[in-house]
N, C-alpha and C positions, 0 to 999 in steps of 0.2 A: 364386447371383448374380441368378436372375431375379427373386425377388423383389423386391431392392432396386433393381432397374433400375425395375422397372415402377412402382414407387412413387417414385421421380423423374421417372419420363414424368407421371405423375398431378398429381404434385406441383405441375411445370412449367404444366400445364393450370389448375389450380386457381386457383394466384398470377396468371396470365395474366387470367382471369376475377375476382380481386378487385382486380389494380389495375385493371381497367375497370370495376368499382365504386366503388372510392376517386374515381375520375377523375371520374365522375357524379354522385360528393357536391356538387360546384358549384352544380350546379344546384338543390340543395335548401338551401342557404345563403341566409339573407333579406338584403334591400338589393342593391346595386350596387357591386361591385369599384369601379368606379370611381371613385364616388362617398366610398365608403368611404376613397380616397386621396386626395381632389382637396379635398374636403366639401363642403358644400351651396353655393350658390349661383354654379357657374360655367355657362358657356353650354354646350346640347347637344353644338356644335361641339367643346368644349375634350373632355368624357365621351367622346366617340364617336372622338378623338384615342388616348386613356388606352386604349381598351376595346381601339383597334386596335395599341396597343403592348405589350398582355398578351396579344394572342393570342385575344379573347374573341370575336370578329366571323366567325370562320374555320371551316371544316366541323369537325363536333365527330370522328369518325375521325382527320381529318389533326393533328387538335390532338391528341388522345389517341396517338397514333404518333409526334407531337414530345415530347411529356410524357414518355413510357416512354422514349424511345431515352435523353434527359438522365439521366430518375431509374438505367438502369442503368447509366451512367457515375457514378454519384453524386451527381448535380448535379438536388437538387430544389427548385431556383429561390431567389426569395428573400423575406422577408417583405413584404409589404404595408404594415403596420403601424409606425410608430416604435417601438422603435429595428430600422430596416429591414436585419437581419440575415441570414445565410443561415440559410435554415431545416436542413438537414442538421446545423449547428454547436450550433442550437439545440434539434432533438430528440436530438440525443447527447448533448447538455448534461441534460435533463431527463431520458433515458432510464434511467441508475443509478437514480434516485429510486425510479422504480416499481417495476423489476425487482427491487431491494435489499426493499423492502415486499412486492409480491407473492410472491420466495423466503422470506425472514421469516413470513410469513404463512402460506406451506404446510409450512417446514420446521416452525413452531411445532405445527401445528393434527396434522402425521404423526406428532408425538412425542407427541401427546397422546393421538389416537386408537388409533394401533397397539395400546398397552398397555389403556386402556378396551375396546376391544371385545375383545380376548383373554379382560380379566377378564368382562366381561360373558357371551361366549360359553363360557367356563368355570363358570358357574353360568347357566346355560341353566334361565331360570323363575321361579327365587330372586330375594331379597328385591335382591342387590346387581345385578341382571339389571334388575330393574324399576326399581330409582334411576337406576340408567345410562341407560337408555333415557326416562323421562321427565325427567331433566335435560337431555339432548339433543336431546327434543321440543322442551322450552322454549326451549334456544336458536336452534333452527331457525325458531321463529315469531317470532322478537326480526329487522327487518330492521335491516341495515348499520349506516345512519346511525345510527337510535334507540340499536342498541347502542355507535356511535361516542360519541353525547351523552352518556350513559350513564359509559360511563370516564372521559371527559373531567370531568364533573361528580363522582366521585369521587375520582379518582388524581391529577388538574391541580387543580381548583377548590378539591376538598374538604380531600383530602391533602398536596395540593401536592408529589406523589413524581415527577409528569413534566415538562415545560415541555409547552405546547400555542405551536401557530404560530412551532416554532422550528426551524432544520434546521444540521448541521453534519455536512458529509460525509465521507466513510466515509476519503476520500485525506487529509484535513486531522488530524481527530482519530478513530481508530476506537472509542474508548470515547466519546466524546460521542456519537459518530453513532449505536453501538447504544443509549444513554440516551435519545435521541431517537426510534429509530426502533420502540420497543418498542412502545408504548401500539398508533400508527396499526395497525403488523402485528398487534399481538393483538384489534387490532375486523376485521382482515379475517381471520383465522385462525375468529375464531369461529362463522362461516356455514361454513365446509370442516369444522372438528372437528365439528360435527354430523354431517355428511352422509357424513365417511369412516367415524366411527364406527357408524354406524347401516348402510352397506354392508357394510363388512367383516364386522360379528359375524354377519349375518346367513349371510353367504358360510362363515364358520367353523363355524357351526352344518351346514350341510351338508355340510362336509366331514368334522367330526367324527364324523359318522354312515353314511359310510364305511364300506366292508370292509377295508380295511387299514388303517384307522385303527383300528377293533374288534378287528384283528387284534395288532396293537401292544400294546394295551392288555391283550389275552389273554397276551403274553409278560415284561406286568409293567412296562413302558415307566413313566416319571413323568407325569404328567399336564403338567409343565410343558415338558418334553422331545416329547410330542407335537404341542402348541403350538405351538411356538417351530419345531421340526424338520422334522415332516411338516404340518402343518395348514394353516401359516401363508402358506410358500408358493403352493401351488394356492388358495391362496381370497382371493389381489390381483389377481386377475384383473378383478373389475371394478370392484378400489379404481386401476388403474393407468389404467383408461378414465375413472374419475370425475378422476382427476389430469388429464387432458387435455381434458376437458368444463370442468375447473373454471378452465380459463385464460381461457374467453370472461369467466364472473362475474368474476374476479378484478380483468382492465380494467373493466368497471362496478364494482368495490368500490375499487379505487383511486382512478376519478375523486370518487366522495364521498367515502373517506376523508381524499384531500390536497384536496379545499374543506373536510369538517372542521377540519382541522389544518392548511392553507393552507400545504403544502408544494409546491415549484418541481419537480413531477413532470412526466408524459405528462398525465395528468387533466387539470390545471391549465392545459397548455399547449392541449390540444386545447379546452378547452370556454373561454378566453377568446379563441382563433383565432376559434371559431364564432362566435361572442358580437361581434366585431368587425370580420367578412365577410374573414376572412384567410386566402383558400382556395388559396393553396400551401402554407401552417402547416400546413391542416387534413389537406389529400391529404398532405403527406409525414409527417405523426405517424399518421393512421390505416394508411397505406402500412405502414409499420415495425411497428406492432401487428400488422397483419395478418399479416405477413409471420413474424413471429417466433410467432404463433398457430398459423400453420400448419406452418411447420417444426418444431415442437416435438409438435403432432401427430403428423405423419407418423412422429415418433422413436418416441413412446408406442406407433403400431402396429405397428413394425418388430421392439421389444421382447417386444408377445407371443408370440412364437417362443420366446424365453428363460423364459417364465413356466409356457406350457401347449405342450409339443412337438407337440398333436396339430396345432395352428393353422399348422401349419410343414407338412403334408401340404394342410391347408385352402386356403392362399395358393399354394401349388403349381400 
């Protein structure tokens, strides 16, 4: 139980420390809220009214201590912007999008690689070792977008086998919505299939050279049975730390993938917030990123106890 206590004390600490970062984004936002809502040409008096009705005029602590006490009630204000909405309603609203793309994208990219690097590290040197590994190189120096324009210009334009700039959700039609949601998740899959593939074999490579792995194989074991049985587990050890690393990229491959394909995501929401000085949009969509960043972390670490028991003495 200690452990998991103490990794909620942390936790608590951390998220504490990122919304008083989200809170500070304000400040790096260009223009004037106020102005932003009023437009150009009213008098100081009228701005300096607006500034003092958002709260923006007031010690920054005391404002950030009002901020947080609402956002954990729920209540993270409301847009700035037409159609002046509550924002809570409108990052749930968008939130499916990304999360729906970003799992697609990793469940795709883990079905791809798990098997590639098995076979890859199953012929450790050989000819089908070296294809593996420089088709993988390739795609890892392919960035996002390019690879995004890339499908698009094939599969949309060329083939015409996907729609581009079109979205139908997952509650509405579920076969539409995965017709839809393919293309964008297999241009964010394809930066993580590299990179889990090229960890893992590596990781299986030294596990396979092991003493009980030798040992196995001395009592006649299948080579695919070793794989699969004894190898596979001990050596995700740090495909499950990249799984958790790969959630920061993921929100930067989102945000380009849904302007690629100009889907109604977080991306979308968050960069036309910034785009038109809409900084309740912005704190309460990066809030929820964050937040969801971080708890999904802290799972990924609590995990390694289940993967490698010695870690479970380590955190002790």
């Amino acid at each position: 139980m200690r452990t998991p206590l103490k990794r909620l004390s942390e936790l608590a600490v951390v998220l504490l420390l990122v919304s008083f970062g989200v809170f500070m984004l304000v400040s790096l936002l260009p223009g004037d809220p106020a102005v932003s809502i009023l437009g150009e040409g009213r008098t100081p008096a009228e701005y300096a009214a607006k500034r003092t009705e958002l709260g923006l005029d007031g010690n920054v602590l005391s404002r950030y201590a009002e901020w947080l006490g609402s956002a954990l009630t729920g209540d993270l204000g409301a847009s700035l912007v037409p159609p002046q909405s509550d924002v809570l309603s409108r990052v749930l609203s968008a939130l499916p999008v990304s999360a729906q793309l970003g799992a697609m994208g990793l469940v795709i990219a883990l079905l791809l690689a798990v098997p590639l690097a098995m076979w890859s590290a199953a012929h450790e040197g050989g000819l089908i070792d070296r294809a593996i590994g420089a088709s993988m190189f390739a795609v890892l120096s392919v960035p996002s977008f390019l690879a995004g324009l890339l499908l698009i210009a094939i599969f949309s334009n060329g083939l015409g086998w996907f729609p581009r700039a079109q979205w139908v959700r997952l509650s509405e039609d579920p076969v539409q919505n995965l017709y839809h949601a393919i293309l964008p998740a297999l241009t964010i899959a394809l930066m993580e299939l590299a990179l889990f593939t090229r960890v893992l074999r590596n990781d299986l490579i030294v596990t396979l050279h092991e003493d009980y792995i030798l040992a196995a194989r001395a009592k006649g074991m299948s080579p695919r049975r070793i794989l699969v049985a004894d190898a596979l587990r001990p050596s995700s050890f740090s495909l499950v730390t990249l799984l958790g690393i790969s959630m920061g990229r993921l929100i930067g491959s989102t945000v380009i993938v849904e302007y690629l394909f100009a889907l109604p995501g977080m991306g979308s929401l968050i960069v036309n917030a910034a785009n038109q000085g809409d900084f309740p949009m912005v704190q309460g969509a990066v809030l929820l990123v964050a937040l969801i960043y971080v708890v999904v972390n802290a799972g990924i670490d609590l995990s390694y106890g289940y993967l490698d028991p010695r870690t479970r003495r380590v955190h002790a």
